[in-house]
GUKE-705821 format. One record per atom (N, C-alpha, C): residue in three letters; x, y, z. Coordinates in steps of 0.001 Angstrom, whole numbers. Layout:
ala	X	Y	Z
...
***
This chain:
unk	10148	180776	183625
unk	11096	180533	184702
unk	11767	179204	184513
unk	10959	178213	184329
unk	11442	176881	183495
unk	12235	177096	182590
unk	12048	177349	181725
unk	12741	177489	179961
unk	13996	178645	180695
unk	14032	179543	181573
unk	15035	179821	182027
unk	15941	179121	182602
unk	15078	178786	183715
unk	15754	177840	184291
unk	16984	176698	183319
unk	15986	175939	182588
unk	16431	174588	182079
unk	17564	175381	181191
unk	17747	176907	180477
unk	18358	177126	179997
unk	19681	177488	180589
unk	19704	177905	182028
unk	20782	178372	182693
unk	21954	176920	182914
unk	20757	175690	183358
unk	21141	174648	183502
unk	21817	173887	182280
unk	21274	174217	180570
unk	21833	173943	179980
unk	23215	174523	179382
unk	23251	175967	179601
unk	24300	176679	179952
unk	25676	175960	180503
unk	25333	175641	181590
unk	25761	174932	182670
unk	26464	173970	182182
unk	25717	172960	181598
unk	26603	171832	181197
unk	26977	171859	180032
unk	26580	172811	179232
unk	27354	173017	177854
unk	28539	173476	178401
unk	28604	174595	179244
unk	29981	174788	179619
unk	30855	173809	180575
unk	30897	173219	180864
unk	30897	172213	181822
unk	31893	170668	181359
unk	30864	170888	179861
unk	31651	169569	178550
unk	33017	169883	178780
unk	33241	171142	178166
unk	34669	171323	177543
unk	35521	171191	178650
unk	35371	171835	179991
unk	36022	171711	180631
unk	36464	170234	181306
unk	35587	169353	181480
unk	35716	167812	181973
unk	36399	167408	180563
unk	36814	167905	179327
unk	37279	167222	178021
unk	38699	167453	178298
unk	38855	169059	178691
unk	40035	169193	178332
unk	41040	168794	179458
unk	40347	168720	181184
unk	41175	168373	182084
unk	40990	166816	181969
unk	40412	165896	180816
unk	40786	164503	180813
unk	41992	164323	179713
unk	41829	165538	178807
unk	43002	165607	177360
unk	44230	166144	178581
unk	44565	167271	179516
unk	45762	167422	180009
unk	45991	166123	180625
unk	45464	165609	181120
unk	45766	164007	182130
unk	46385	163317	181129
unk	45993	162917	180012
unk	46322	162333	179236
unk	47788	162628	178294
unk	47807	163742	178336
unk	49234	164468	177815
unk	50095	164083	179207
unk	49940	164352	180393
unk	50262	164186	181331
unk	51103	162886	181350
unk	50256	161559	181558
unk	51194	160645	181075
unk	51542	160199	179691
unk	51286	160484	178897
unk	52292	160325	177552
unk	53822	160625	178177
unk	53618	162240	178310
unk	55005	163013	178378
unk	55370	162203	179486
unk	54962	161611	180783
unk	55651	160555	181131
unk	56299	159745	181319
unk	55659	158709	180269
unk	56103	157723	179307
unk	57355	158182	178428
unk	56875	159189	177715
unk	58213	159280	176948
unk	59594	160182	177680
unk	59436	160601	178814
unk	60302	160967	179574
unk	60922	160065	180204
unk	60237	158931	180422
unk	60656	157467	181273
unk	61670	156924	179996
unk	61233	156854	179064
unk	61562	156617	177777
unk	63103	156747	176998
unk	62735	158150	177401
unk	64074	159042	177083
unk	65421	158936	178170
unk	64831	158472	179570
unk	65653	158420	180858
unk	66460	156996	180623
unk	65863	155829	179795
unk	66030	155093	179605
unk	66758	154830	178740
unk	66896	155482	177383
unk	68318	155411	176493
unk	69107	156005	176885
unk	68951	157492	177138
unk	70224	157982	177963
unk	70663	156894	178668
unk	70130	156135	179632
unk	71227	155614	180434
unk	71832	154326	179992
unk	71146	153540	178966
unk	71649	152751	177864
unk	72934	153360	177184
unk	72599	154761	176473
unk	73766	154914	175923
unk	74955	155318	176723
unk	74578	156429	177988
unk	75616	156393	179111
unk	76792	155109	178982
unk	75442	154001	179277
unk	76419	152634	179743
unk	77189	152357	178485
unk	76845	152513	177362
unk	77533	151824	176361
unk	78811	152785	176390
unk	78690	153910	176555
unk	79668	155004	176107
unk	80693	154362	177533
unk	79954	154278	178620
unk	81366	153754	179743
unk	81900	152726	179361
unk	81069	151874	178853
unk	81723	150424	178831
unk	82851	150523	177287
unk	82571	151251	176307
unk	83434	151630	175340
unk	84653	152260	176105
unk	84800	152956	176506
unk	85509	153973	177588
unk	86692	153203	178659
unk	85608	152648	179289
unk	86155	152248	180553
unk	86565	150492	180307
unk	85660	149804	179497
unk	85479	148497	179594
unk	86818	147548	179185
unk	87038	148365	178190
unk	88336	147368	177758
unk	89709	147550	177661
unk	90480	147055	178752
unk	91559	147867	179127
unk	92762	147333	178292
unk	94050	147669	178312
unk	95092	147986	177495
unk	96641	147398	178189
unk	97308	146967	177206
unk	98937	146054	178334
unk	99494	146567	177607
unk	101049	146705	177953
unk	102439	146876	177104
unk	102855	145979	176488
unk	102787	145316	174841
unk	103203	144992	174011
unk	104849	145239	173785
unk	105843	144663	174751
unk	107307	144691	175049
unk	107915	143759	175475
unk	108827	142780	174886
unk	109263	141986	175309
unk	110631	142592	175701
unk	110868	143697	176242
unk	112164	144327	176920
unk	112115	145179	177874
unk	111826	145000	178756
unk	111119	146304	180236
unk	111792	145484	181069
unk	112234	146621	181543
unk	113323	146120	182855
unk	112212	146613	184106
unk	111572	147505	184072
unk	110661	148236	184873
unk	109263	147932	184914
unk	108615	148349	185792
unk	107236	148905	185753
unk	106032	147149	186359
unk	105068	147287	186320
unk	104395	146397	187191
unk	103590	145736	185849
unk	103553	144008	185876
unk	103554	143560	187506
unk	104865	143089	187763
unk	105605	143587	186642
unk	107161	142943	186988
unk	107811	143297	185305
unk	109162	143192	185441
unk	109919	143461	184439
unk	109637	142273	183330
unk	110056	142439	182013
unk	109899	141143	180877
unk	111144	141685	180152
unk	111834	140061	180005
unk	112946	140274	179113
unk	113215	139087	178314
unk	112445	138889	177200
unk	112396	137584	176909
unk	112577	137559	174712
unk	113947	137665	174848
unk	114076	137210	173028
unk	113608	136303	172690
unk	113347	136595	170609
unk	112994	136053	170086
unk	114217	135476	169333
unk	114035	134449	168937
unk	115027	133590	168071
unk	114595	133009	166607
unk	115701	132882	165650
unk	115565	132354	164325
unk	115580	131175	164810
unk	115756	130660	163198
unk	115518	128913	163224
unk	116933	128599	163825
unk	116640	127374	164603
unk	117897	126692	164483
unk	118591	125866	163549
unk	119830	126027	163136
unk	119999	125441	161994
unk	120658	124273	161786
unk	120541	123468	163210
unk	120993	121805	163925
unk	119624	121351	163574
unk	118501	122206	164174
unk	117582	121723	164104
unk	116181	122587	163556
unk	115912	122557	162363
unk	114948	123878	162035
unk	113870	123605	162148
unk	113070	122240	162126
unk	111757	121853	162475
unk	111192	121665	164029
unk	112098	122273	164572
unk	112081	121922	166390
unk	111464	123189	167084
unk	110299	123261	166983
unk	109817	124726	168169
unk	110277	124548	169722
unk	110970	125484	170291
unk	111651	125727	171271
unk	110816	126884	172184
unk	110785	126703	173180
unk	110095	128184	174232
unk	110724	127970	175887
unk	111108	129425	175979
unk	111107	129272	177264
unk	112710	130237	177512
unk	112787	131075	178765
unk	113978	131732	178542
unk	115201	131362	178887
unk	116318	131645	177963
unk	117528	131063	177948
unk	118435	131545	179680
unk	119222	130754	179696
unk	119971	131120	181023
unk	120454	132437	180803
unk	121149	132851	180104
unk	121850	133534	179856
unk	121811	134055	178381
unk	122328	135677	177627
unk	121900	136695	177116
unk	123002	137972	177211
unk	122608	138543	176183
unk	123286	140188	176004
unk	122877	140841	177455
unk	121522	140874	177390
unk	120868	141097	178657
unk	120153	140361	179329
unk	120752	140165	180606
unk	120046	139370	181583
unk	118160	138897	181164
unk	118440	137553	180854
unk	116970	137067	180841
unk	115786	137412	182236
unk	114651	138000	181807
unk	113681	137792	183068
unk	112335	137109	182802
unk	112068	136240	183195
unk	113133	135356	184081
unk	114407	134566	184162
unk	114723	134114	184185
unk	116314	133418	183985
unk	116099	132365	183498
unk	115901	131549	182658
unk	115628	130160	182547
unk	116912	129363	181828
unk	116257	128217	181356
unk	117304	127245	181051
unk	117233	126735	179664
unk	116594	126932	178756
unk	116804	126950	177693
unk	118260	127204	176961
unk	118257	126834	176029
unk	119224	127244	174621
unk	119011	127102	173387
unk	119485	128259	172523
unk	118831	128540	171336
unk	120464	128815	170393
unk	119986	127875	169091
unk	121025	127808	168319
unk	120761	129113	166988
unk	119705	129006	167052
unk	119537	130377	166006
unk	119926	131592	166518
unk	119824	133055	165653
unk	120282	133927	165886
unk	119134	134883	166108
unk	119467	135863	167046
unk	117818	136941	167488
unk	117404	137357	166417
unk	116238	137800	166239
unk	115725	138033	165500
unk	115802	139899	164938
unk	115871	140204	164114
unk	116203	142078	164053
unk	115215	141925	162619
unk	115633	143374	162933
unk	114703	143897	161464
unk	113466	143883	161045
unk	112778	144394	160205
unk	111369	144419	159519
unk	110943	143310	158955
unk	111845	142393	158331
unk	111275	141196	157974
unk	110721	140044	158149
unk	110849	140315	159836
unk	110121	139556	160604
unk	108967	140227	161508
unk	107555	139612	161254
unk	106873	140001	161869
unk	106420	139316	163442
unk	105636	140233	164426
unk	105391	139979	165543
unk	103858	140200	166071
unk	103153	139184	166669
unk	101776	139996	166682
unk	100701	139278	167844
unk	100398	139753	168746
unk	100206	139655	169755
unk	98088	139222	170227
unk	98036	138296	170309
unk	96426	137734	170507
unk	96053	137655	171994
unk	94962	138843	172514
unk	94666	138261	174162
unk	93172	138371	173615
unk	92768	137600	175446
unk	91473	137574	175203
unk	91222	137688	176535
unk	89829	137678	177258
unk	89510	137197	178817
unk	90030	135753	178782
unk	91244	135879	180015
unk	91560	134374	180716
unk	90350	133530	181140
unk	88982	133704	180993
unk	87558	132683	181204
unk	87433	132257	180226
unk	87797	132640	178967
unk	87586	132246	177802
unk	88330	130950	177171
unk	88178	129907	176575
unk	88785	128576	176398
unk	90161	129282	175492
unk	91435	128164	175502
unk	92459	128753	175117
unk	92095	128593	173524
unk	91057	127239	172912
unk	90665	127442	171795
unk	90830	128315	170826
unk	89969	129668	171332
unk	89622	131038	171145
unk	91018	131820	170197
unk	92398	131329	171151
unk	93690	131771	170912
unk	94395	131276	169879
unk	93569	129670	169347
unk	94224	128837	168908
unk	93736	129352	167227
unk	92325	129635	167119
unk	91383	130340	166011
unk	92372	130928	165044
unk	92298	130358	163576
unk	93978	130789	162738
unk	92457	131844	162186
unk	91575	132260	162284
unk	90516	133674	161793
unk	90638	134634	162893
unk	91664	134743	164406
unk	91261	135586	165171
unk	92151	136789	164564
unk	91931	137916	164902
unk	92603	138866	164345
unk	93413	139275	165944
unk	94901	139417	165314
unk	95855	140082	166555
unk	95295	141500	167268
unk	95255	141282	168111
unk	95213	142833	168577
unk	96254	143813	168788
unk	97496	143562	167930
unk	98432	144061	167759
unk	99450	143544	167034
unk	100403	143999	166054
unk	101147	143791	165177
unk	102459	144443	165344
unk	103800	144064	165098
unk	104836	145169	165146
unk	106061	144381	164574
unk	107060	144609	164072
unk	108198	144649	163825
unk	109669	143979	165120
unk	110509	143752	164557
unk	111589	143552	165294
unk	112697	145103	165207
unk	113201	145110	165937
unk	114142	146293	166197
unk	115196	146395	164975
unk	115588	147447	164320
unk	116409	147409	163443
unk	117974	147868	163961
unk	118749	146989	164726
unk	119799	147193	165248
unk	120999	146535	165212
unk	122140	146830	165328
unk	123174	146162	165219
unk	124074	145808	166612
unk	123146	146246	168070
unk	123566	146191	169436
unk	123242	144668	169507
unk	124148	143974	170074
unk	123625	142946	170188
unk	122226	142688	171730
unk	122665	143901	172389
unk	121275	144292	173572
unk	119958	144865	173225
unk	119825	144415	172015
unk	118682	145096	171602
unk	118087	143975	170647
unk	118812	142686	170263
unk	118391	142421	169118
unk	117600	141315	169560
unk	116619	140946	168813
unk	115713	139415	169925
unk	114276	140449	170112
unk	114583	141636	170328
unk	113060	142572	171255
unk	112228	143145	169877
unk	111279	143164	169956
unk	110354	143933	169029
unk	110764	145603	169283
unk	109662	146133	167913
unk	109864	147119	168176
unk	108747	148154	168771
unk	108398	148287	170099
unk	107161	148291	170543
unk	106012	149427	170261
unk	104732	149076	169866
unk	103943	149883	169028
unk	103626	150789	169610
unk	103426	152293	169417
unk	103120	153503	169654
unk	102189	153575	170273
unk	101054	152562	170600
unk	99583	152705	170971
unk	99197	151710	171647
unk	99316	151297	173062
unk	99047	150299	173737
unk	97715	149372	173374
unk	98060	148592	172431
unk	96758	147160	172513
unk	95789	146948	173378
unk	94324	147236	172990
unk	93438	146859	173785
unk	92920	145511	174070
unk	92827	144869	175069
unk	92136	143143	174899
unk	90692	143776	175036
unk	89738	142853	174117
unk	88458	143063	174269
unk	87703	142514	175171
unk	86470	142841	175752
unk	86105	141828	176804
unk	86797	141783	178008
unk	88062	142800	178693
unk	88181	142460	179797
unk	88441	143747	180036
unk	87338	144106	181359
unk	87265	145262	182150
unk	88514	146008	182541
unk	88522	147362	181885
unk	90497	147576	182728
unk	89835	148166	184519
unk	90720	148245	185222
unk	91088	148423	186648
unk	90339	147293	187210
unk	89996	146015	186974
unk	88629	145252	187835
unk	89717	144320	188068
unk	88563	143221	188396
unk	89448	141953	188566
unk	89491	140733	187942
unk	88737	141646	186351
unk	89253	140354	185294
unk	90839	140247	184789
unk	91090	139411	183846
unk	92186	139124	183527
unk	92408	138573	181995
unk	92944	139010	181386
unk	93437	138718	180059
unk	94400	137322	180181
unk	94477	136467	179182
unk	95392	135521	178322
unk	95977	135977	176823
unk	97243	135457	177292
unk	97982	135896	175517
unk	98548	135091	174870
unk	98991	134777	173686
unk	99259	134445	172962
unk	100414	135524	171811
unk	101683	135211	171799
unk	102705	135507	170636
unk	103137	134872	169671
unk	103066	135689	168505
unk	103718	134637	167559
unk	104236	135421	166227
unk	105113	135002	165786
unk	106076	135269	165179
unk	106554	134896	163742
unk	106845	135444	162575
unk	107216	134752	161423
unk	107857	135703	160273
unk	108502	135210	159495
unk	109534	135459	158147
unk	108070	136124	157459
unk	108137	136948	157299
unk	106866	138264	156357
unk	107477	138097	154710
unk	108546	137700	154913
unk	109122	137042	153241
unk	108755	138681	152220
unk	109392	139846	152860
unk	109124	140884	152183
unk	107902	141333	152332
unk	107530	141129	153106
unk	105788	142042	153527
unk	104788	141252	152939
unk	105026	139918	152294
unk	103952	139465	151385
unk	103263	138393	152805
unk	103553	138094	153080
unk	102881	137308	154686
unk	102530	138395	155473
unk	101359	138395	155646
unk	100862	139442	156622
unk	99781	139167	157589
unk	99429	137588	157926
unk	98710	136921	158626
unk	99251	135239	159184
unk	98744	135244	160416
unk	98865	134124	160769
unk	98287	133259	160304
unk	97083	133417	159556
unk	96666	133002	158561
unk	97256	132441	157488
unk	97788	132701	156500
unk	98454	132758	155586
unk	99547	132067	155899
unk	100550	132383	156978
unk	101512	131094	157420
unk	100847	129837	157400
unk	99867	129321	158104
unk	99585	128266	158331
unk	98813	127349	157138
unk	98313	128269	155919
unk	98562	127826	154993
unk	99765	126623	153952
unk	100984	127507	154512
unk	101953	126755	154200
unk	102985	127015	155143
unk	102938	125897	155950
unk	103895	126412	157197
unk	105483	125427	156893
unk	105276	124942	155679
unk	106715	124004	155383
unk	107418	125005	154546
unk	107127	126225	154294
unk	107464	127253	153558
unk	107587	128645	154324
unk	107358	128714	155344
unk	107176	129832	156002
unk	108119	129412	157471
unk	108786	130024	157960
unk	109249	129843	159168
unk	108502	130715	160432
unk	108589	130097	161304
unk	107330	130773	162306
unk	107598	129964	163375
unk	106843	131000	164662
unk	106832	129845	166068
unk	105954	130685	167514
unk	105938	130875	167956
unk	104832	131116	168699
unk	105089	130713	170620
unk	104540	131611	171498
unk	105147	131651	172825
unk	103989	130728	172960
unk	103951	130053	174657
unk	103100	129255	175249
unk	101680	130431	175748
unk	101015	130026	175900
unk	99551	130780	176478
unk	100173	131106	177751
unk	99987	132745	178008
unk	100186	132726	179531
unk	98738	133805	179864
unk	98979	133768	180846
unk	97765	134848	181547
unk	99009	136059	182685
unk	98503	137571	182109
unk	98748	138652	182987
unk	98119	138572	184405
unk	98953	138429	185546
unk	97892	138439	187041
unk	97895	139713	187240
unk	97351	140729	186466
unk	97278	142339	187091
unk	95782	142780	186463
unk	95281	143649	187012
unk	94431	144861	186080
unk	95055	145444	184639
unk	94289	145256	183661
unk	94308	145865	182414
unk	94331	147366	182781
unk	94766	148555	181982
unk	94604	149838	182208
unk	93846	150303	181610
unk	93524	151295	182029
unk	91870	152409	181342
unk	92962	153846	181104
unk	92205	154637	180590
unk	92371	156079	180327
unk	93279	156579	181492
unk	94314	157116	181321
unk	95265	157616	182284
unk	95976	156553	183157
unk	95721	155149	183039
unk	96898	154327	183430
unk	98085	153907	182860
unk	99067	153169	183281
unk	99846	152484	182418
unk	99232	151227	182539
unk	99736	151098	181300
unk	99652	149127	181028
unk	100345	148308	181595
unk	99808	147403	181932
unk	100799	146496	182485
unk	101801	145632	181564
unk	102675	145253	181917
unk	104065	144035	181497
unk	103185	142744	181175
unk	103523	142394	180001
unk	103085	141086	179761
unk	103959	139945	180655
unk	103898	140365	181614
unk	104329	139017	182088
unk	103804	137601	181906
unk	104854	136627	182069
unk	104538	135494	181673
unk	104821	134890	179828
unk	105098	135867	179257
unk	105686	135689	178127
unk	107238	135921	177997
unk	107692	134499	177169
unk	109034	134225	177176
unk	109490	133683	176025
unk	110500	133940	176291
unk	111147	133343	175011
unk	111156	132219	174100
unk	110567	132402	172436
unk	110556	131044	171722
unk	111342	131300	170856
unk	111788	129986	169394
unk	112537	130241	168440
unk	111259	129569	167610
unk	111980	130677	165677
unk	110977	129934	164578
unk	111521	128748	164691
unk	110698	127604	163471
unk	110949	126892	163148
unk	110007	126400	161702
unk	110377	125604	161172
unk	109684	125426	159709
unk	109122	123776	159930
unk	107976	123732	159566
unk	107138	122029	159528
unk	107807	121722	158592
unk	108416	120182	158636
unk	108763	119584	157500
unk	110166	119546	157178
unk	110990	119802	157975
unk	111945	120008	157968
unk	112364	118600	158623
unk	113906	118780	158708
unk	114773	117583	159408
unk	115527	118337	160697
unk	116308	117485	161899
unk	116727	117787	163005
unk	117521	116988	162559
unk	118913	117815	162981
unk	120437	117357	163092
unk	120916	117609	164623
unk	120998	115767	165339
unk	121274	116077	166776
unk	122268	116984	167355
unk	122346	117710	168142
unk	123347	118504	168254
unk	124596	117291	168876
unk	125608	118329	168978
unk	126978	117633	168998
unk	127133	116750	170475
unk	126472	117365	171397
unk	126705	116244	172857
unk	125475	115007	172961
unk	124480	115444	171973
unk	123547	114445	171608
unk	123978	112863	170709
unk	125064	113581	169884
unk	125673	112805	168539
unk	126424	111443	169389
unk	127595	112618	170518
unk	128324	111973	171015
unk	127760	110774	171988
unk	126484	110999	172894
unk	126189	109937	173209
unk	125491	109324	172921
unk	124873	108996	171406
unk	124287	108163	170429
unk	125255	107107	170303
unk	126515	107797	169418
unk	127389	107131	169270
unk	128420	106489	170173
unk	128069	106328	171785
unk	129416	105635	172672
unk	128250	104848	172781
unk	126801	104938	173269
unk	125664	104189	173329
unk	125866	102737	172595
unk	125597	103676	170868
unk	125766	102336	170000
unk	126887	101457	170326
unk	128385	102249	170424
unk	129209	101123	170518
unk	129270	100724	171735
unk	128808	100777	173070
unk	128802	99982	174280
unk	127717	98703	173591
unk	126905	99148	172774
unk	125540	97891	172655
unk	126244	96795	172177
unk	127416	97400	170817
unk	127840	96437	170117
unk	128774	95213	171035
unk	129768	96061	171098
unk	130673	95483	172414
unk	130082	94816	173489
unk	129176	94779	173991
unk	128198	93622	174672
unk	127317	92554	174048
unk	127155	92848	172898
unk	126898	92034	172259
unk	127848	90590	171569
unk	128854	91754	171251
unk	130434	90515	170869
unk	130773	89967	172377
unk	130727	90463	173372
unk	131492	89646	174561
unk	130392	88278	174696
unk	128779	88638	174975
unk	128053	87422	174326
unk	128146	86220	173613
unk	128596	86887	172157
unk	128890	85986	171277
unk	129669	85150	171819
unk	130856	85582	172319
unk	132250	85055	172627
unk	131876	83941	173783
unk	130770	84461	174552
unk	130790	83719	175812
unk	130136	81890	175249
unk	129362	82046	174163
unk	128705	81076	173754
unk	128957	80131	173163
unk	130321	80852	172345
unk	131378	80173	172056
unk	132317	79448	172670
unk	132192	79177	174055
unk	133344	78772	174825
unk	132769	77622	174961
***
């Protein structure tokens, strides 16, 4: 009855093992698959984010210096050759007056002639406006856009690029939010396509003609997928110019150099004269 007994009992917990083994092995699968479900929930939403922030993150402007239309306001701002009074003189800022009404209107004047054609290149640097203007200044940054001048013989057309097929993305600034991009333009003689960096100008910039707009900042939202871009506003009109060159005063400059000098002289002889008496 014993040896039965003890045998029923060993029965018992022989059967008994496997089962306390295997409901500690499901527990244990239990949280693994857990873990790696937590795991898995966790790159997904890593890559989610990366895929939005690729997507959504870095929004896009209109590369046009000729828009009469559209937000945050119209831009109408030519480019100019060297001047040839003065070819070492960088100039910016928009002229009063134009083929087409300057926007904004400014007060400038430019002795060179607009710029047309392929042989001059155009190429456009933004970044986040938090970012130091340094950043803009970097002759290693790469443009985030490149393009041509218009190949025309209108004189309402000539001065404007020719604007690229694919709206420029700035990196680093959220489109629809309430960051904000800074830009930078600049401009130069491609001397037959063999200049193809801002780089490379500044190499030899007493050989290269070139010139470049002031830093401005866009006050709008960048655009995402299904917006338009906004107007570079705040970019205006500059002329090339070549380092190393000489300036020939222009003609109302000349003229009052020269009544200047001779009022100095002529006060000087009435002097003389007086000392003499």
């Amino acid at each position: 009855m014993c040896s039965h007994e003890a045998a029923r009992k060993g029965g018992f917990f022989i059967a008994q093992k496997p089962f306390v083994w295997h409901a500690r092995k499901r527990s244990h699968s239990l949280k693994v698959r857990g873990s790696l479900d937590k795991v898995k929930l966790q790159s997904l939403t890593a890559a989610f984010f990366c895929v939005a922030v690729t997507a959504f993150g870095q929004g896009s402007v209109n590369f046009n210096n000729r828009v009469a239309s559209g937000l945050p306001g119209p831009v109408v701002a030519p480019i100019f050759d060297v001047d040839p009074n003065c070819p070492d003189y960088p100039k910016q800022g928009n002229p009063a007056t134009y083929a087409v009404d300057p926007v904004p209107v400014g007060t400038q004047t430019y002795g060179g002639a607009p710029l047309v054609g392929t042989g001059f290149t155009v190429a456009l640097w933004g970044v986040n406006a938090n970012l130091p203007d340094s950043v803009l200044a970097d002759p290693a940054a790469a443009p985030i856009s490149v393009a041509t001048f218009r190949v025309t013989t209108n004189p309402a057309l000539m001065g404007f690029i020719q604007p690229p097929a694919v709206a420029p993305i700035v990196p680093g600034v959220l489109s629809g939010s309430s960051d904000r991009a800074k830009f930078i333009v600049r401009a130069w003689d491609n001397r037959g396509g063999t200049i193809t960096s801002w780089a490379q100008v500044l190499q030899a910039p007493d050989l290269t003609v070139h010139g470049e707009s002031s830093i401005f900042v866009v006050d709008a939202p960048l655009a995402g997928p299904g917006m338009t871009p906004p107007n570079l506003v705040g970019w205006e009109s500059f002329q090339l110019y070549t380092a190393g060159g000489f300036c020939v005063p222009e003609p109302a400059a000349l003229v009052l150099t020269v009544a200047a000098g001779s009022a100095l002289l002529l006060l000087r002889r009435q002097r003389g004269s007086s000392k003499n008496r």
